[in-house]
Backbone and ligand atoms as CSV (ligand in chain L), in Angstrom:
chain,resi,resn,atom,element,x,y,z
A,1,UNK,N,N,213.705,99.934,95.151
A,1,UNK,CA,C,212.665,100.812,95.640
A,1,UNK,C,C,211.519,100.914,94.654
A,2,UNK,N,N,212.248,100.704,93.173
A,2,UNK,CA,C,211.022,101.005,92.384
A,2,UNK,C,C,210.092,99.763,91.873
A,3,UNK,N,N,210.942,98.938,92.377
A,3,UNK,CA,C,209.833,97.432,92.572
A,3,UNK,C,C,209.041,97.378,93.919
A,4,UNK,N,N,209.153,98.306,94.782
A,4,UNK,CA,C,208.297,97.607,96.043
A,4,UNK,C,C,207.362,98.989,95.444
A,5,UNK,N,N,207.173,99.749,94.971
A,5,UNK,CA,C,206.090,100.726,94.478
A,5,UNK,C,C,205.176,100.137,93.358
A,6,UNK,N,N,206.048,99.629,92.909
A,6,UNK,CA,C,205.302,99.013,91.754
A,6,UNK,C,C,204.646,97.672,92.511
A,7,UNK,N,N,205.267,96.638,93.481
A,7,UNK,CA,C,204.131,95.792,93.942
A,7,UNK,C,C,202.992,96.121,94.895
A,8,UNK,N,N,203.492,97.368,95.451
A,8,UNK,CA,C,202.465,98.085,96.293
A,8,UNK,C,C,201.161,98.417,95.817
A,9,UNK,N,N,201.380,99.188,94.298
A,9,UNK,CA,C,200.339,99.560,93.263
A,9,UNK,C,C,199.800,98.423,92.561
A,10,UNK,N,N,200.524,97.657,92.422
A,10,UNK,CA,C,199.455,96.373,91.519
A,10,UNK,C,C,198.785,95.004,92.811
A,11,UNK,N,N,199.083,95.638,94.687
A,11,UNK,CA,C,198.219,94.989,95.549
A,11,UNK,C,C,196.980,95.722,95.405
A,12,UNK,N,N,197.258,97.125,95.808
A,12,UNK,CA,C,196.334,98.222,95.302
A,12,UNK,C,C,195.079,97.529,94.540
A,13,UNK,N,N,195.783,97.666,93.289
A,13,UNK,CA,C,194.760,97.238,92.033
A,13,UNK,C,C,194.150,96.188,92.371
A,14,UNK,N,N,194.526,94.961,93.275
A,14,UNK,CA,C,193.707,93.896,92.774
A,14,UNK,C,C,192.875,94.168,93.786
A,15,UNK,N,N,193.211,94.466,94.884
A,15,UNK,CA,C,192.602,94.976,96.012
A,15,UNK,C,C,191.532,96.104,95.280
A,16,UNK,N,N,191.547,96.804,94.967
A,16,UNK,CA,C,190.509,97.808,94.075
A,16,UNK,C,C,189.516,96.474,93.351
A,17,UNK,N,N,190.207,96.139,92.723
A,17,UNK,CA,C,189.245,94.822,91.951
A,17,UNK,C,C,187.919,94.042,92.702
A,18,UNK,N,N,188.899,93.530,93.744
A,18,UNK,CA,C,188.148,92.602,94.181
A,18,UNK,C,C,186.984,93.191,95.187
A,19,UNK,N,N,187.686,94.687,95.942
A,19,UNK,CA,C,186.042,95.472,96.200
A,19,UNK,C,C,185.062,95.749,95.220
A,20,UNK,N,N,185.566,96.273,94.273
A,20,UNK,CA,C,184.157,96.402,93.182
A,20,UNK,C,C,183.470,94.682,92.887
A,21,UNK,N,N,184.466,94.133,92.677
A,21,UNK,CA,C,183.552,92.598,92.282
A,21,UNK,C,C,182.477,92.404,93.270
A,22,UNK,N,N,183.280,92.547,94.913
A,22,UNK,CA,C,182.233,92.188,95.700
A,22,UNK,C,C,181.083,93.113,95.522
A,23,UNK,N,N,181.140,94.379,95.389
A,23,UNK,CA,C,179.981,94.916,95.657
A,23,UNK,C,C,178.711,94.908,94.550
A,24,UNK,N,N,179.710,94.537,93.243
A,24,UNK,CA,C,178.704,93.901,91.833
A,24,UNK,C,C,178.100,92.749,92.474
A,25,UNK,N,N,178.890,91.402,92.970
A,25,UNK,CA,C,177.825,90.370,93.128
A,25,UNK,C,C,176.874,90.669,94.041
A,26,UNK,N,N,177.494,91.406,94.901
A,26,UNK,CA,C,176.239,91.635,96.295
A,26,UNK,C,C,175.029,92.900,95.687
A,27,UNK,N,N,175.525,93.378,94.707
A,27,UNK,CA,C,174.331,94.303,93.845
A,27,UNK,C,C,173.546,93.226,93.169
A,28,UNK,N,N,174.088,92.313,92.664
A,28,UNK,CA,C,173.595,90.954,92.000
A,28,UNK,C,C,172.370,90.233,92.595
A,29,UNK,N,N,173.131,89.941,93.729
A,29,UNK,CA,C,172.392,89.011,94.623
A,29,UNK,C,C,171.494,89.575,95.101
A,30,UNK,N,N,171.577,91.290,95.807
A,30,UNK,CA,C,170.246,91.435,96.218
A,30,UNK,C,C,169.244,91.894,95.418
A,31,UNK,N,N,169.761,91.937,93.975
A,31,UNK,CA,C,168.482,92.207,92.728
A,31,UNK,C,C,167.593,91.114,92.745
A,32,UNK,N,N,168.646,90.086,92.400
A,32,UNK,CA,C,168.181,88.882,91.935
A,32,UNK,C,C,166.746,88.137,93.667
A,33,UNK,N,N,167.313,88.744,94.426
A,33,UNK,CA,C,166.466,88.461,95.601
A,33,UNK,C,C,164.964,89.235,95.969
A,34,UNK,N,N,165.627,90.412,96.118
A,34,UNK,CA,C,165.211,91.766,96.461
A,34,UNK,C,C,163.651,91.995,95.178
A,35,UNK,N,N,164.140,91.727,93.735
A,35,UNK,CA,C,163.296,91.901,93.114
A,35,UNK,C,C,161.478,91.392,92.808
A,36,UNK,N,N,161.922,90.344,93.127
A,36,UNK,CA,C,160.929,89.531,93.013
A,36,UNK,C,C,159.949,89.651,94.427
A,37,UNK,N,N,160.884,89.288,95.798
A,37,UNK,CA,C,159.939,89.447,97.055
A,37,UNK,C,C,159.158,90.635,96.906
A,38,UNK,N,N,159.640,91.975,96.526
A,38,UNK,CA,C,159.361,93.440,96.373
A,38,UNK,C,C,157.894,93.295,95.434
A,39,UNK,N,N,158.081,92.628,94.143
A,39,UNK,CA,C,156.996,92.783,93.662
A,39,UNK,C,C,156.395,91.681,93.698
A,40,UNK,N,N,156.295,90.863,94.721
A,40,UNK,CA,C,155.082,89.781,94.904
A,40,UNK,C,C,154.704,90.567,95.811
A,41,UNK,N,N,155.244,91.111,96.657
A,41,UNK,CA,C,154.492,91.815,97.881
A,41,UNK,C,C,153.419,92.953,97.341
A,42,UNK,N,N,153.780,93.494,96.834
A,42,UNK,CA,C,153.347,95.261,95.811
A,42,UNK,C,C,152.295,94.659,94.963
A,43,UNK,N,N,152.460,93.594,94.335
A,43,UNK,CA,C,151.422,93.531,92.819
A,43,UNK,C,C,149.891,93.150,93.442
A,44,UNK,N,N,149.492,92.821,94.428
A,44,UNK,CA,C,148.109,92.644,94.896
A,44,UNK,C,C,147.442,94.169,95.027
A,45,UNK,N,N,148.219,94.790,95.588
A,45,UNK,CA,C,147.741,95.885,95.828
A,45,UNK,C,C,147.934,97.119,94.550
A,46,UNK,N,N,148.939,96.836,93.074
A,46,UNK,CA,C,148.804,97.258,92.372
A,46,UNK,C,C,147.606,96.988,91.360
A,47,UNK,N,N,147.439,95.821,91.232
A,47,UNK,CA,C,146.624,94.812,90.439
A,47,UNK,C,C,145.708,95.769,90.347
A,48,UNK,N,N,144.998,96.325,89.316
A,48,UNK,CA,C,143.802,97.273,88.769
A,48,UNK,C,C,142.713,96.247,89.920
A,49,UNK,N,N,142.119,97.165,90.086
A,49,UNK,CA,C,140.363,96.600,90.853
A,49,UNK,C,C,139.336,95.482,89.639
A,50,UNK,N,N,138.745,94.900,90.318
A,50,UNK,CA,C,138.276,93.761,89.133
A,50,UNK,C,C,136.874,94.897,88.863
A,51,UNK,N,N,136.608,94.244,87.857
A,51,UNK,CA,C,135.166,95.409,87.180
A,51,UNK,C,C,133.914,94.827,88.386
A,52,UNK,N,N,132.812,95.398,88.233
A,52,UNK,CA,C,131.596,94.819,88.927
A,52,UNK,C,C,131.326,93.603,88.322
A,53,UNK,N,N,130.653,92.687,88.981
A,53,UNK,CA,C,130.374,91.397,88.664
A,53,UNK,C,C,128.531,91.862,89.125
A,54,UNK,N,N,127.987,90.775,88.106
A,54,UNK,CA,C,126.943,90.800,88.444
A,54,UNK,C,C,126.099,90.139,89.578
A,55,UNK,N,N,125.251,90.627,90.567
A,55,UNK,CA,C,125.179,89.836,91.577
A,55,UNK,C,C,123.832,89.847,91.890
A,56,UNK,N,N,122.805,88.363,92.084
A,56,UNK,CA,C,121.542,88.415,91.750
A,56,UNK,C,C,121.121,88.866,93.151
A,57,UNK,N,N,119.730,89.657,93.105
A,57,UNK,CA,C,119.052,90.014,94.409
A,57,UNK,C,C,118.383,89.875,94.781
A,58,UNK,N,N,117.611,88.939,93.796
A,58,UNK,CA,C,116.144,87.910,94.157
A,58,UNK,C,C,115.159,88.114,92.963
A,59,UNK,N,N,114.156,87.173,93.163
A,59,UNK,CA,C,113.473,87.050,92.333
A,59,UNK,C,C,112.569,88.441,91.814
A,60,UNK,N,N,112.555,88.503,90.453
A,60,UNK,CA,C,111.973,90.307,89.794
A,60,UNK,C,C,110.513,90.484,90.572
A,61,UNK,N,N,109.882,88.900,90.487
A,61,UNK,CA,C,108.463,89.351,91.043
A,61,UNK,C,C,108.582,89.630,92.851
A,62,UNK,N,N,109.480,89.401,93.375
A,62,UNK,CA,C,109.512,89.508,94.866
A,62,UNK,C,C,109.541,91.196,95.239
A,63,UNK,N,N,109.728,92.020,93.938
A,63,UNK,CA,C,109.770,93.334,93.737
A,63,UNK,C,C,108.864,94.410,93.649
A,64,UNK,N,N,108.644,95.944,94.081
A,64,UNK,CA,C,107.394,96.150,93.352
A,64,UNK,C,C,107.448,97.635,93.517
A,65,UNK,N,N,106.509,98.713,93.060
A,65,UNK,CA,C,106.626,99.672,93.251
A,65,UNK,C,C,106.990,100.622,94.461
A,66,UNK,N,N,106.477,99.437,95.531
A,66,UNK,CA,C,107.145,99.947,97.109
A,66,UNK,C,C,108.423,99.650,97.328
A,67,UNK,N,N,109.545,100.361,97.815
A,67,UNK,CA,C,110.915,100.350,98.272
A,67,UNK,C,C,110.519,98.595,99.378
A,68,UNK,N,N,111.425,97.901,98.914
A,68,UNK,CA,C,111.537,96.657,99.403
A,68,UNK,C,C,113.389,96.145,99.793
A,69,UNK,N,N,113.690,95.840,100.754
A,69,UNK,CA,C,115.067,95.385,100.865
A,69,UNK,C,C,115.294,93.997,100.140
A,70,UNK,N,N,116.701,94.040,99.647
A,70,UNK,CA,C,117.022,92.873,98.691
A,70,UNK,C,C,118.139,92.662,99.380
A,71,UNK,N,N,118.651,91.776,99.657
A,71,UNK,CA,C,119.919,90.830,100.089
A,71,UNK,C,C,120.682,90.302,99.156
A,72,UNK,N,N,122.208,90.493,99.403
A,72,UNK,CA,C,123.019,89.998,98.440
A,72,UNK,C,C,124.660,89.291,99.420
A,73,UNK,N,N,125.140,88.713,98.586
A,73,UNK,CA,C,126.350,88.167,98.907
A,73,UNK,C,C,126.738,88.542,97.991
A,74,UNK,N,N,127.879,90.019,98.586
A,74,UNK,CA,C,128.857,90.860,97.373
A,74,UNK,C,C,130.458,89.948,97.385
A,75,UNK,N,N,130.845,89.892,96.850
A,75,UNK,CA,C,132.407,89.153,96.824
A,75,UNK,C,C,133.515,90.021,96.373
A,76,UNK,N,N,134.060,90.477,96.461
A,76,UNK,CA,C,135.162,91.709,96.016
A,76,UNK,C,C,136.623,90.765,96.354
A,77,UNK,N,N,137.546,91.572,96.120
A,77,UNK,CA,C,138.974,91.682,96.153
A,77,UNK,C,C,139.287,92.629,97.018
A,78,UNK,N,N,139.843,92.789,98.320
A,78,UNK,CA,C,140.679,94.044,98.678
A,78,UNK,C,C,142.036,93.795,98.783
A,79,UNK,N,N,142.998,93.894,97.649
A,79,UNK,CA,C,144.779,93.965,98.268
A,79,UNK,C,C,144.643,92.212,98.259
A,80,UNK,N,N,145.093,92.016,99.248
A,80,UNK,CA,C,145.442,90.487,99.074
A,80,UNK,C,C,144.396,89.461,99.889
A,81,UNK,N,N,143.331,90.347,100.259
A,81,UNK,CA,C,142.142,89.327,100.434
A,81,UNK,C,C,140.803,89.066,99.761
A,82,UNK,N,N,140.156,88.001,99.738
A,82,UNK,CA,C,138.948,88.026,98.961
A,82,UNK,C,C,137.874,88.403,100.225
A,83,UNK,N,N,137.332,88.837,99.389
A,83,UNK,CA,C,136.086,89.575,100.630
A,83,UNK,C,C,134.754,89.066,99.996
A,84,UNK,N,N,133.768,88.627,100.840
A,84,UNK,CA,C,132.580,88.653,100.859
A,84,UNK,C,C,131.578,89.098,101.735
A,85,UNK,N,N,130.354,89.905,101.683
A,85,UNK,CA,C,129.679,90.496,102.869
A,85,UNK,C,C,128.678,90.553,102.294
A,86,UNK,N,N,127.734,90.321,103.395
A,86,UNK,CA,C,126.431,90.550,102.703
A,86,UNK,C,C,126.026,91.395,102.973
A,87,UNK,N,N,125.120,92.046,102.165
A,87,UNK,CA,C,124.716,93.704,102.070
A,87,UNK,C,C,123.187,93.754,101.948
A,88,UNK,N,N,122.624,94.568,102.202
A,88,UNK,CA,C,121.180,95.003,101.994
A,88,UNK,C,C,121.212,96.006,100.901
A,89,UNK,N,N,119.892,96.530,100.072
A,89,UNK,CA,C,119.916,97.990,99.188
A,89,UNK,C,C,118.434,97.352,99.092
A,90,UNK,N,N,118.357,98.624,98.901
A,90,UNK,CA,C,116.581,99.165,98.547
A,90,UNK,C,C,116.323,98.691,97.011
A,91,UNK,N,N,115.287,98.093,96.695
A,91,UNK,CA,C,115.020,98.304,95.559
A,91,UNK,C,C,113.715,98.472,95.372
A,92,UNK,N,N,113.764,99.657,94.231
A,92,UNK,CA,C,112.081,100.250,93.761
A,92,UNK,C,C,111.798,99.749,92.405
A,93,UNK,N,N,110.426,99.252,92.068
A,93,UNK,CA,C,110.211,99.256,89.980
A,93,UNK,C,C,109.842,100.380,89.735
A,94,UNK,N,N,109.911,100.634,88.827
A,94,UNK,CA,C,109.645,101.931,87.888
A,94,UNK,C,C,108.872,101.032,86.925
A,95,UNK,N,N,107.808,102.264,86.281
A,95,UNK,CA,C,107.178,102.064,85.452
A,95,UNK,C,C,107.743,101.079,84.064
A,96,UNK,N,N,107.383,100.359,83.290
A,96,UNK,CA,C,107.788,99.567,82.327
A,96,UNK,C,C,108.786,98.543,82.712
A,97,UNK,N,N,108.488,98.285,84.332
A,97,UNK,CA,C,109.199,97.109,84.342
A,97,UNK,C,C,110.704,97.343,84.604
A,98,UNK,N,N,111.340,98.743,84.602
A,98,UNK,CA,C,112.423,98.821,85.250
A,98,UNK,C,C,113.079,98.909,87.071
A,99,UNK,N,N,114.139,98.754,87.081
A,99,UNK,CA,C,114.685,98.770,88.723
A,99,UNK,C,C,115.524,99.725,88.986
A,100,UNK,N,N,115.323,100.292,89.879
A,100,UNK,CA,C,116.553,101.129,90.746
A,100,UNK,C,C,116.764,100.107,91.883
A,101,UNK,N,N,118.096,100.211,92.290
A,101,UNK,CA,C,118.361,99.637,93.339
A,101,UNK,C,C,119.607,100.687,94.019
A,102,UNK,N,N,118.741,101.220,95.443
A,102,UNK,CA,C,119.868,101.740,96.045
A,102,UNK,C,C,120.419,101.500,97.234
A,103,UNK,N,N,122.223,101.933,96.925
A,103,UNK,CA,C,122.864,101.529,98.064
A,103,UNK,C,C,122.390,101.854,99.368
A,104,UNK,N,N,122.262,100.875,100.334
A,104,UNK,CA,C,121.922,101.403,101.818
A,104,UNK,C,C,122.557,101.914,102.770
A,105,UNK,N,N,123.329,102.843,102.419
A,105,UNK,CA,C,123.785,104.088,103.407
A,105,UNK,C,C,123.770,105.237,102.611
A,106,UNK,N,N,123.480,105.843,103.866
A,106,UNK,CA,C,123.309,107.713,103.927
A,106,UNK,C,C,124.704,108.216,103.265
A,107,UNK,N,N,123.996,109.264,102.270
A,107,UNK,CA,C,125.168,109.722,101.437
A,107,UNK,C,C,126.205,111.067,102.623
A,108,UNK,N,N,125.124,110.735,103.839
A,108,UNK,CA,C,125.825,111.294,104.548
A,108,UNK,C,C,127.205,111.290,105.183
A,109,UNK,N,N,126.778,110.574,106.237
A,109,UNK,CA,C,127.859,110.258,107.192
A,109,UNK,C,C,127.355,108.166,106.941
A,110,UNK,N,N,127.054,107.760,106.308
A,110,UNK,CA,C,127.051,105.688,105.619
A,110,UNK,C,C,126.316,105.701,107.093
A,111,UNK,N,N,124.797,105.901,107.552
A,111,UNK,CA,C,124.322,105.021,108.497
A,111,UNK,C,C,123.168,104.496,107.599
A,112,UNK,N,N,122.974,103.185,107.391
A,112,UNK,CA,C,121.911,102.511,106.799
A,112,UNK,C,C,120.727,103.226,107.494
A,113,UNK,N,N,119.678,103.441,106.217
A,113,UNK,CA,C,118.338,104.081,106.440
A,113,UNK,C,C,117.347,103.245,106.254
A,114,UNK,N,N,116.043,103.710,106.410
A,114,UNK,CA,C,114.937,102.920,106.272
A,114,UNK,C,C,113.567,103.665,105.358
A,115,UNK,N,N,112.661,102.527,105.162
A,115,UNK,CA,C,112.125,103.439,103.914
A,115,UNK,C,C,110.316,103.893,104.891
A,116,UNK,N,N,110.270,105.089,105.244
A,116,UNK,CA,C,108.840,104.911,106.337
A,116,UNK,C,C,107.856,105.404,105.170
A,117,UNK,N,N,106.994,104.116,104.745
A,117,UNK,CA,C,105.795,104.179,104.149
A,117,UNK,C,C,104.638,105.101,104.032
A,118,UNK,N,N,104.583,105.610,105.279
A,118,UNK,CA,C,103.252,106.854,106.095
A,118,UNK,C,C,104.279,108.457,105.099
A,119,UNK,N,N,105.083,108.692,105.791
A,119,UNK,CA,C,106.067,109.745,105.107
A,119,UNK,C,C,106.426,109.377,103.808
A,120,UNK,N,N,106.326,108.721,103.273
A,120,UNK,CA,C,106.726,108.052,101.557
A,120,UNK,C,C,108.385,108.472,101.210
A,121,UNK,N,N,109.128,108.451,102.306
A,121,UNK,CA,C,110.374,108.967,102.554
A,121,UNK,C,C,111.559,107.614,102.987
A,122,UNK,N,N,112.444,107.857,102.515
A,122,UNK,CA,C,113.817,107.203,102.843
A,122,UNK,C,C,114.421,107.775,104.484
A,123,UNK,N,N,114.251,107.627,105.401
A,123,UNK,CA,C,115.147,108.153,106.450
A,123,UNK,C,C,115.886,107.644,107.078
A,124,UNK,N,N,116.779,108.615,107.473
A,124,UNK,CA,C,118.636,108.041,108.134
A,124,UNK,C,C,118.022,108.065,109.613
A,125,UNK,N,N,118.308,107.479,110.558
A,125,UNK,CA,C,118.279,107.619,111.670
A,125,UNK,C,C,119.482,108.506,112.615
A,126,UNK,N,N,120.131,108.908,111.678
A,126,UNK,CA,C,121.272,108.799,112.713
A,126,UNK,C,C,121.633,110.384,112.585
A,127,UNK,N,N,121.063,111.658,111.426
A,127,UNK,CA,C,120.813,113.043,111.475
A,127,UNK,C,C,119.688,113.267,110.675
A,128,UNK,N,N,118.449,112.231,110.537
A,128,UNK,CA,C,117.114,112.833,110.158
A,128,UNK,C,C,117.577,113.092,108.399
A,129,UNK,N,N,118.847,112.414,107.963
A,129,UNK,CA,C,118.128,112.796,106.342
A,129,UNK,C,C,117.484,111.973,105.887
A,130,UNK,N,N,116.605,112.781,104.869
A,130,UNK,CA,C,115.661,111.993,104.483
A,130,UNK,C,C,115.768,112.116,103.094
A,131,UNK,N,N,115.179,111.289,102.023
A,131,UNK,CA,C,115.168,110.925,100.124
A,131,UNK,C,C,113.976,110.657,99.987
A,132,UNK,N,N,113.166,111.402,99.028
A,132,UNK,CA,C,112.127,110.605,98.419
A,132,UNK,C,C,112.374,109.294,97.777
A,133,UNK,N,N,111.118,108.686,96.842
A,133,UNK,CA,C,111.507,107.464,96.362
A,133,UNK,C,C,112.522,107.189,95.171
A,134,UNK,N,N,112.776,108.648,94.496
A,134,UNK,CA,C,113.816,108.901,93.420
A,134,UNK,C,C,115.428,108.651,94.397
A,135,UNK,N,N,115.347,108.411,95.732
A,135,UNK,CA,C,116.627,108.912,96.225
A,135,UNK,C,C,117.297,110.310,96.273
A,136,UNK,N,N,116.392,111.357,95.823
A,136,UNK,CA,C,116.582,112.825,95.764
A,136,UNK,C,C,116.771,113.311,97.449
A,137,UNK,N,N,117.334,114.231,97.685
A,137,UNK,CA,C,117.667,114.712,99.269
A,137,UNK,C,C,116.390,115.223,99.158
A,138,UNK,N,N,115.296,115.420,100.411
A,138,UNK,CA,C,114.498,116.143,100.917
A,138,UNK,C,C,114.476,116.524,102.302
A,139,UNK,N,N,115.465,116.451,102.864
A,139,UNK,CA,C,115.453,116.809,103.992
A,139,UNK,C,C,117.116,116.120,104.584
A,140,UNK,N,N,117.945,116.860,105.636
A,140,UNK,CA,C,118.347,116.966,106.407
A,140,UNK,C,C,120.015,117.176,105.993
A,141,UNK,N,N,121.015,116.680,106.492
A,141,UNK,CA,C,122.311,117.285,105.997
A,141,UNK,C,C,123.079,116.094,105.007
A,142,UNK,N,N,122.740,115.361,103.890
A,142,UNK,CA,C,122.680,114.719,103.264
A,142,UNK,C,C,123.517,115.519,101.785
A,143,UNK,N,N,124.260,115.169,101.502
A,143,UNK,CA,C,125.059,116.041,100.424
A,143,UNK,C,C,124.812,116.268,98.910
A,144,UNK,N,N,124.027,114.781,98.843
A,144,UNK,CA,C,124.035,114.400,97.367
A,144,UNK,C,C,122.766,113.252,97.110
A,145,UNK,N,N,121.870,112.759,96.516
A,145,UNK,CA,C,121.135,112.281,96.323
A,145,UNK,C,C,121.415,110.690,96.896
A,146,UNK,N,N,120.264,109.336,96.661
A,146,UNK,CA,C,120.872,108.416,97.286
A,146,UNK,C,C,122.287,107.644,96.134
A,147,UNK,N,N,123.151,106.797,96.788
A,147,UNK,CA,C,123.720,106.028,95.974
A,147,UNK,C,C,122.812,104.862,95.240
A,148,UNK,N,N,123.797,104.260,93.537
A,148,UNK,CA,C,122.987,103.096,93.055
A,148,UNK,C,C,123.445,102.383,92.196
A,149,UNK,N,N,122.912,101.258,91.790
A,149,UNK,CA,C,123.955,100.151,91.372
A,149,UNK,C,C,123.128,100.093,90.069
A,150,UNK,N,N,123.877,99.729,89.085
A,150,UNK,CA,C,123.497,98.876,87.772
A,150,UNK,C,C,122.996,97.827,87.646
A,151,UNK,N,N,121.624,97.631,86.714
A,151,UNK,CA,C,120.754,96.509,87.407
A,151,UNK,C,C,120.181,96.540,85.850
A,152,UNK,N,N,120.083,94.820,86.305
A,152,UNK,CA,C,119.381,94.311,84.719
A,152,UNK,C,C,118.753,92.891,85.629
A,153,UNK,N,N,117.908,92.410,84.614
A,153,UNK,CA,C,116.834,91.324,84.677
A,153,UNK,C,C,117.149,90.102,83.953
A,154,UNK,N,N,117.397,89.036,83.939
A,154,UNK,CA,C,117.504,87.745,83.700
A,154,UNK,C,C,117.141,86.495,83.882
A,155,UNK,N,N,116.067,85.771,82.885
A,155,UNK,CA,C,115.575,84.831,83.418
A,155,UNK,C,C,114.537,84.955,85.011
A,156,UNK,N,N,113.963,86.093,85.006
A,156,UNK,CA,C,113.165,86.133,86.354
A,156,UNK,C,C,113.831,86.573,87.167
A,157,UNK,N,N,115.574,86.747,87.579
A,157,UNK,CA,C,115.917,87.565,88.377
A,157,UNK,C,C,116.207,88.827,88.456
A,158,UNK,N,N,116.617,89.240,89.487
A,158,UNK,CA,C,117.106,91.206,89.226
A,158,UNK,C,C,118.384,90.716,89.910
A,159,UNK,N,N,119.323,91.565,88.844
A,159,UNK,CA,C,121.117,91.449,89.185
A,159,UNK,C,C,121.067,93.114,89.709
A,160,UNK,N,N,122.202,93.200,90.487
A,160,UNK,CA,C,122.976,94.214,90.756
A,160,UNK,C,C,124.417,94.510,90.226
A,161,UNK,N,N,124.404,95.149,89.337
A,161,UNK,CA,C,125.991,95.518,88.861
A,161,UNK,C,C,126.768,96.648,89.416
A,162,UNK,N,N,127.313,97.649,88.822
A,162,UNK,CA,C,128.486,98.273,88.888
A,162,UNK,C,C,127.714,99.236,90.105
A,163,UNK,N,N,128.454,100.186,90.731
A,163,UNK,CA,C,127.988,100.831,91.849
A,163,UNK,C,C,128.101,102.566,91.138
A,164,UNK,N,N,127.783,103.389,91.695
A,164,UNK,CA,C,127.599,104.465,91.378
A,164,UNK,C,C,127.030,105.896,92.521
A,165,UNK,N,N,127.676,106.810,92.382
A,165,UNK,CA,C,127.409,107.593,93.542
A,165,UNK,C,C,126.292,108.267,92.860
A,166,UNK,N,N,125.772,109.065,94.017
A,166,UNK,CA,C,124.794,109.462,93.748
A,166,UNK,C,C,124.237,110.465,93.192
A,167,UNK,N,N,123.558,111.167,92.237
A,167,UNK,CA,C,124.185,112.541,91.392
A,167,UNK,C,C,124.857,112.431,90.352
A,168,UNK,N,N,125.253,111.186,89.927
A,168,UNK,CA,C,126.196,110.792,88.920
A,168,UNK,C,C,125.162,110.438,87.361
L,1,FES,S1,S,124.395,109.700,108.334
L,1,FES,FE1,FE,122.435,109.933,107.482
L,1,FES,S2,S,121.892,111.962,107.953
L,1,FES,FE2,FE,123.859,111.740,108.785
């Protein structure tokens, strides 16, 4: 009797054994699997944002004290696609040869505005706000001054760099 207890307890055991083994390799296997798909999938969308790149907007003299539209081909990263779009922004000179260049949507509700010459005003079409040529609010439900990008001169062109809200 006290041998069939004793082989009962050492089926037991191996039987105990061989569930934990399985469930180590199958912890194994789906690390060794599991890990990697998990973070190839995840790391695009972890990946820090790339800095601004500089992006030219035409020639400096095509520029001038009047609000003029400049065209660009922006290229970004979103998550796991490369993006490119082309964009419009205002750009004004300032005295000594400097640039503002601002983003073209309403700090409102983003409906691209226009710059009406007669009014010397920036206006949204889409709730009447309006910016002087600083991009300052002068009118309508507009929250914050216009948006604007970082801008330098090179060799005859005007770049657009880093972006910036407006008020900032
Ligand atoms: S989106 Fe420009 S005023 Fe509302």
């Amino acid at each position: 009797m006290a041998e069939t207890a004793s082989a009962a307890g050492a089926a037991d055991g191996r039987r105990g054994f061989f569930v934990r083994l399985f469930w180590a390799l199958a912890g194994a296997i789906g690390a060794l699997v599991g890990v990697p798909v998990v973070g190839a999938f995840l790391s695009p969308a972890l990946r820090p944002r790339e800095k601004a790149q500089w992006v030219a907007v035409g020639p400096v003299a095509s520029f001038g004290p009047e609000p003029r539209l400049g065209h660009h081909v922006h290229p970004s990263q979103e998550g796991w696609v490369n993006v490119t779009a082309e964009m419009q922004v205002w750009v004004v000179e300032r005295p000594g040869g400097r640039f503002v260049i601002f983003d073209n949507h309403c700090t409102h509700l983003g409906c691209p505005y226009h710059w009406d010459a007669a009014a010397r005003r920036f206006i949204c079409p889409c709730h009447n706000g309006q910016f002087d040529i600083n991009g300052t609010v002068v009118g309508g439900p507009p929250p914050r001054p216009l948006d604007y990008y970082e801008t330098k001169t090179e060799g005859g062109v005007l770049y657009m760099g880093a972006f910036h809200r407006g008020g900032t």
